[in-house]
C-alpha positions in Angstrom: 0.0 0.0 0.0 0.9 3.5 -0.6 2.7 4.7 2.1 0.8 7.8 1.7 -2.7 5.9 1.9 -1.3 4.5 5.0 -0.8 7.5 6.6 -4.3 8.7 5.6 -6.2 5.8 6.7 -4.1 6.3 10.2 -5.7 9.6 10.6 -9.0 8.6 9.7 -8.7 6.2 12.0 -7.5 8.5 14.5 -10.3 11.2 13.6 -13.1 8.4 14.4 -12.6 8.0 17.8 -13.0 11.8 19.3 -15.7 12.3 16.8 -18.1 10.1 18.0 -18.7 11.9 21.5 -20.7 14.1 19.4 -22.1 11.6 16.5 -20.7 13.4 13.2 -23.8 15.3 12.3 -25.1 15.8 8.9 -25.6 19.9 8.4 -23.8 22.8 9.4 -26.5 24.0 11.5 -25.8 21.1 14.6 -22.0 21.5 13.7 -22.0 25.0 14.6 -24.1 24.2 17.5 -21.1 21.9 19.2 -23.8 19.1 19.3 -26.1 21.0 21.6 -28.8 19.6 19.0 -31.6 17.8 21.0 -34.3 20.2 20.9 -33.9 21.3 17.0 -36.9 20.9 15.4 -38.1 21.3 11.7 -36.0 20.3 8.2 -33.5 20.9 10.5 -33.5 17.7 12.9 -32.6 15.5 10.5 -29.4 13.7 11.3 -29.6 15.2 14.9 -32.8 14.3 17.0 -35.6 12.1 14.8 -38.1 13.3 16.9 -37.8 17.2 15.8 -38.3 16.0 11.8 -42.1 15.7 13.0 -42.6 19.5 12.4 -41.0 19.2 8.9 -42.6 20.3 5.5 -41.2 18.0 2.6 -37.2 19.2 1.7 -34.5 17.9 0.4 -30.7 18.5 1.6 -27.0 17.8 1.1 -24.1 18.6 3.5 -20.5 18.2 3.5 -17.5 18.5 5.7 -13.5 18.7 6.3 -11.5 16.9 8.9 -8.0 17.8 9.0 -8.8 20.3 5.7 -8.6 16.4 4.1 -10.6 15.8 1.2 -10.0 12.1 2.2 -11.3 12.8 5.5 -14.6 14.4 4.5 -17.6 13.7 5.4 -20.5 13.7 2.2 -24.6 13.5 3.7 -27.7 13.4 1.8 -31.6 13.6 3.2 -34.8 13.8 2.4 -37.8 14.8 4.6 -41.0 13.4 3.4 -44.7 13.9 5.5 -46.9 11.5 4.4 -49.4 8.5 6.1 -49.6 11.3 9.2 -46.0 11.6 10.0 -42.8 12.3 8.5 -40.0 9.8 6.5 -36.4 10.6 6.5 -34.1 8.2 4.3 -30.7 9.8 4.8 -27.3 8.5 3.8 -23.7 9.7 5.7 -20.2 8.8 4.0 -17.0 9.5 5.4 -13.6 8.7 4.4 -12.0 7.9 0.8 -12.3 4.6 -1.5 -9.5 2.8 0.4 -11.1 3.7 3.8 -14.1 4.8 4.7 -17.5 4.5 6.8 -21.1 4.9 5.2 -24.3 5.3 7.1 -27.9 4.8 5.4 -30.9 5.3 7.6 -35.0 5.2 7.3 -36.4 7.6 9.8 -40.0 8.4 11.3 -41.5 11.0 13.4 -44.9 11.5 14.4 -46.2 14.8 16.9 -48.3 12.8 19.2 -49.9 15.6 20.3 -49.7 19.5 20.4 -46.4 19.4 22.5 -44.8 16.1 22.2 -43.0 14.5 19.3 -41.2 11.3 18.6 -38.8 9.5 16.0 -37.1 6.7 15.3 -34.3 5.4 13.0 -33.2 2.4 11.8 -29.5 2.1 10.2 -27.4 0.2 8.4 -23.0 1.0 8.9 -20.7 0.0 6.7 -17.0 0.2 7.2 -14.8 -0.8 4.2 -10.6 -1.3 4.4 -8.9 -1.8 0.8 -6.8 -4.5 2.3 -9.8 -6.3 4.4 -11.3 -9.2 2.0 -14.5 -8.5 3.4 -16.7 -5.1 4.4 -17.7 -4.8 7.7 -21.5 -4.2 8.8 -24.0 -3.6 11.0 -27.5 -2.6 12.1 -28.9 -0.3 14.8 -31.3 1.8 16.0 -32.2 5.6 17.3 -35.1 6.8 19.1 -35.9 10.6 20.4 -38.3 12.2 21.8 -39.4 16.4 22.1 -41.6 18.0 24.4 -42.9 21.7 24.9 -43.8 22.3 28.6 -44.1 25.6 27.6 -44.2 28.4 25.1 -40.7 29.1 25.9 -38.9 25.7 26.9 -38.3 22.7 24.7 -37.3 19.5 26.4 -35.5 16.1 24.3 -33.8 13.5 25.1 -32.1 11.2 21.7 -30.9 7.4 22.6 -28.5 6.5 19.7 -27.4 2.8 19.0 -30.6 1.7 21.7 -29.3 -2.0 20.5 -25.9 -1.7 21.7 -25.0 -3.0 17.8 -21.2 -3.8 17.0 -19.3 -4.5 13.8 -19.2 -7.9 12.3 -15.8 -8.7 11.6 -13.8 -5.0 12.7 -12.4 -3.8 15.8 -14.2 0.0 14.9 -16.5 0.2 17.7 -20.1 1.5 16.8 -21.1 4.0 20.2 -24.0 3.9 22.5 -25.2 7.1 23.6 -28.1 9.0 25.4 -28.5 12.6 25.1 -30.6 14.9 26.8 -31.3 18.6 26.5 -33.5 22.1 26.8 -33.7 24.8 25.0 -35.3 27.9 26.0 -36.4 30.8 23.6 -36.1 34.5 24.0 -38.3 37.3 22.4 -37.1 37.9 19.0 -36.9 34.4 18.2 -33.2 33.8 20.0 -32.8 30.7 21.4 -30.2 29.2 24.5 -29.8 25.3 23.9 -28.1 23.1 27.0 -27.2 19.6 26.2 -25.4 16.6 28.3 -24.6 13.3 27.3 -23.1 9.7 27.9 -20.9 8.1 25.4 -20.3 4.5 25.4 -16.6 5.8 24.4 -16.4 8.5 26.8 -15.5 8.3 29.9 -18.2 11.2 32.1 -20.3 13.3 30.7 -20.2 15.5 28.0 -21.6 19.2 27.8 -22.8 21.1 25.2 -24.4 24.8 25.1 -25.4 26.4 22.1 -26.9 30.2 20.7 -29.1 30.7 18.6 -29.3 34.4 17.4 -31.7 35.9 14.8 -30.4 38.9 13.3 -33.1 39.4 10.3 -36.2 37.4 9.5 -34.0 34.8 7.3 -30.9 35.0 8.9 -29.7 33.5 12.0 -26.1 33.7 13.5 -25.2 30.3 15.7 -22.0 29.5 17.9 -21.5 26.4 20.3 -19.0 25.1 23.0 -18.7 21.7 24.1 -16.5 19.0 26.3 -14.8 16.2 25.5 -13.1 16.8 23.3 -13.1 20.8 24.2 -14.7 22.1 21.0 -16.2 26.1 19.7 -18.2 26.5 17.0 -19.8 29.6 15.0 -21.8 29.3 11.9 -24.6 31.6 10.0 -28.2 29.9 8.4 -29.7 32.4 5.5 -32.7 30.8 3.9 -34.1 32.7 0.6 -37.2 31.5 -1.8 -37.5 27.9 -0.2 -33.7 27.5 0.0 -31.6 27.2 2.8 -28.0 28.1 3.1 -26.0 27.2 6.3 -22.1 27.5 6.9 -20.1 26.7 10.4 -16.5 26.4 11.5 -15.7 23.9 14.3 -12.5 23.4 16.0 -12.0 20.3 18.1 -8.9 20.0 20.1 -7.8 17.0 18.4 -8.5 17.6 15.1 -8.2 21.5 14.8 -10.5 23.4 12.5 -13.9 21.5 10.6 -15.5 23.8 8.0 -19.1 22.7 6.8 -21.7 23.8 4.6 -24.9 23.0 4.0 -27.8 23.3 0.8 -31.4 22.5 1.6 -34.5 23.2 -0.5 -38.0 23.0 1.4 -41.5 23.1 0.0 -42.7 25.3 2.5 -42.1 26.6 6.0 -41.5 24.0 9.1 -44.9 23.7 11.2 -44.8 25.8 14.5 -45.5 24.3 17.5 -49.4 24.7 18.5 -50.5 27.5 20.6 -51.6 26.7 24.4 
């Protein structure tokens, strides 16, 4: 093997491990938000909480990512939120890595609002993991589950279980994390919004914090920054949204793998639902 390709699959290795205390996300908007991601609700949610798709019109989105400024090491998602038979499907798919290493993620998600204040999801996925030099890929399936609540008009409660099977790799030593995540967020006249998050990673050992701000500056534009433990990470990012599209762009630094730019295209058909009035 290319000594090179060696040196890239090391890193990628390498870039797996710290990652998963926050579960890669799939947009820019939960990147710049440091992970603190279980109340977001809307086109939004996908990739993040399950539950929050539930408030979703039909859209359809791509994101894409850099770990250490590595095309090899980037990170390619595509999604699609679909509301039909009373709730809303997600099919998503989440690559990462280059064709002699890399990890791919394709999931079937479905959220429901129960009533006017509670939403659920679930997903069901299946992980790849592919090595040039391994005769066979490895694979595995799991699932997620969430849940979002609205006690009030200004607090959001959610809580997000991912891997609730405690799945592992057939034939790999890449360990596929548990996790349970739980979170508020409470909203400020003008539409800001302070989002506090805390989780436990199978990988991890404690708990890992997460606070994030979200700022709107204009009716379609909202300015977003995040901190979060384990590994020590800040985040800032900016959402503009303009005749049914949505534009979202974020900077990350984790302390391991320095700076993560992301970006982030969705159309939607129409506005996310709002959550019904008391």
């Amino acid at each position: 093997m290319n000594p090179k390709h060696l040196l890239i699959i090391l890193l990628a290795l390498c870039a797996i491990r710290p990652a998963t205390a926050q579960e890669w996300t799939s947009n820019a908007y939960g990147e710049a938000l440091c992970g603190a991601v279980t109340c977001v609700t809307g086109s939004d949610a996908a990739g993040l909480n399950p539950a929050g798709v539930a408030l979703s019109d039909w859209s359809a989105g791509i994101g894409y990512n850099d770990r250490f400024m590595m095309k090899e090491l980037s990170q390619k998602s595509a999604r699609i939120t679909m509301p039909v038979l009373g709730g809303v499907f997600t099919p998503e798919f989440n690559y990462y890595g280059f064709s002699l290493f890399n990890t791919s993620r394709a999931s079937l998600g479905y959220a429901k609002q129960l009533s006017k204040n509670i939403c659920a999801g679930i997903n069901l996925n299946y992980h790849n993991v592919h090595i040039d030099d391994s005769p066979t890929n490895a694979n595995t399936m799991s699932g997620d589950v969430g849940f979002i609540c609205r006690p009030s008009k200004s607090l959001t409660l959610g809580t997000y279980i991912r891997n609730i099977s405690n799945s592992q790799y057939s034939g790999s030593d890449t360990i596929l994390p548990a996790q349970i995540q739980v979170g508020a967020a409470y909203s400020i006249y003008g539409g800001h919004v302070i989002c506090v998050d805390i989780d436990k990673n199978s990988l991890i050992s404690g708990i890992t914090a997460h606070i994030g701000v979200v700022a709107r500056i204009m009716e379609n534009a909202k300015i977003l920054a995040g901190v979060s433990t384990q590994p020590f990470t800040v985040g800032a990012g900016a959402d503009f949204a303009f005749k049914g599209f949505q534009m979202q762009f974020s900077a990350r630094r984790n302390q391991y793998l320095g700076w993560i730019p992301s970006v982030s295209i969705c159309w939607r058909r129409g506005a996310d639902k709002a959550w019904e009035r008391d």
